[in-house]
C-alpha positions as CSV (number, residue, x, y, z in Angstrom):
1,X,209.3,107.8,217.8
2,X,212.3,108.5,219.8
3,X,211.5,112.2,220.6
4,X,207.8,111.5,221.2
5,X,208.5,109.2,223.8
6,X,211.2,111.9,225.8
7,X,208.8,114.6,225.8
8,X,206.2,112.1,227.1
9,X,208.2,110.8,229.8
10,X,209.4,114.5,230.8
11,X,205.7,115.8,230.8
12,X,205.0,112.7,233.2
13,X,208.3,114.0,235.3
14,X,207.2,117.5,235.5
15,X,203.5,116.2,236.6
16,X,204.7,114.3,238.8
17,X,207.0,116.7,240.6
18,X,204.1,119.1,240.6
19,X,201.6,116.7,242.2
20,X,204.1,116.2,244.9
21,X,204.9,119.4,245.5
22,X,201.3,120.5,246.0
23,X,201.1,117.4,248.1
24,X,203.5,118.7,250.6
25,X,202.3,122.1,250.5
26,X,198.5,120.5,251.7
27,X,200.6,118.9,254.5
28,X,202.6,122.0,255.5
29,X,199.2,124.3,255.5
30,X,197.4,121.6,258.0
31,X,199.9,121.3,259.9
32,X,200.4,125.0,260.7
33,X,196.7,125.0,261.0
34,X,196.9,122.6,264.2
35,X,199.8,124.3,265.7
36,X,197.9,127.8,265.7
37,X,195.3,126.1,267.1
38,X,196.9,124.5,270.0
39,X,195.9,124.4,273.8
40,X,196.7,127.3,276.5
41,X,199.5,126.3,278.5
42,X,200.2,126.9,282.1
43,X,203.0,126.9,284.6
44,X,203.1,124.6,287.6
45,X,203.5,127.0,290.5
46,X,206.2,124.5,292.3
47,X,208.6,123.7,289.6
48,X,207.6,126.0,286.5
49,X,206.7,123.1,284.0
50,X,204.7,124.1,281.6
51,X,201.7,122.2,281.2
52,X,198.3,122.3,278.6
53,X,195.5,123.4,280.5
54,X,193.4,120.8,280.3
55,X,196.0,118.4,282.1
56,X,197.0,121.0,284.9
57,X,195.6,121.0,288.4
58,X,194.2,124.3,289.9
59,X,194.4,124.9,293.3
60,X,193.7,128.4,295.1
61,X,193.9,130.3,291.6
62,X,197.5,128.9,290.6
63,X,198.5,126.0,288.3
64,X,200.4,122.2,289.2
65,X,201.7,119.8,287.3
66,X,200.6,116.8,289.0
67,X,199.1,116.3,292.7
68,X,202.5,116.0,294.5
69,X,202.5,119.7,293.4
70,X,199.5,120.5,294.4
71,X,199.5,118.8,297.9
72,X,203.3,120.2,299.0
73,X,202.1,124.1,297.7
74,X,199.0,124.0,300.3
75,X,201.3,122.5,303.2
């Protein structure tokens, strides 16, 4: 009875490793699948900051960071 029970337990060890390995593999493969998704990035023309696109100001063709930018590059 002994040995029945110890390969039982180590099948449920090695299954259970397994399903936690796959587990993290899923994670790993989405989140690489974001990241090589991700957003253009820009640089603020004033202080070089680089900023996603979609939350950058364009002025005249170039890129800012916020409005203070923005406003002391066209004075």
């Amino acid at each position: 009875m002994g040995r029945i029970l110890f390969w039982v337990l180590l099948g449920l060890a090695v299954y259970a490793l397994w399903r936690w390995f796959a587990i993290k593999q899923r994670a790993r493969a989405r989140t690489q699948e974001r990241s090589s998704t991700g957003e253009a990035m820009v640089s603020c023309d004033v202080c070089r900051l680089n900023v996603p696109q979609s939350e950058a100001l364009s002025a005249n063709g170039r890129w800012y960071c916020c409005d203070e930018h923005r406003r002391r590059a066209s004075d």
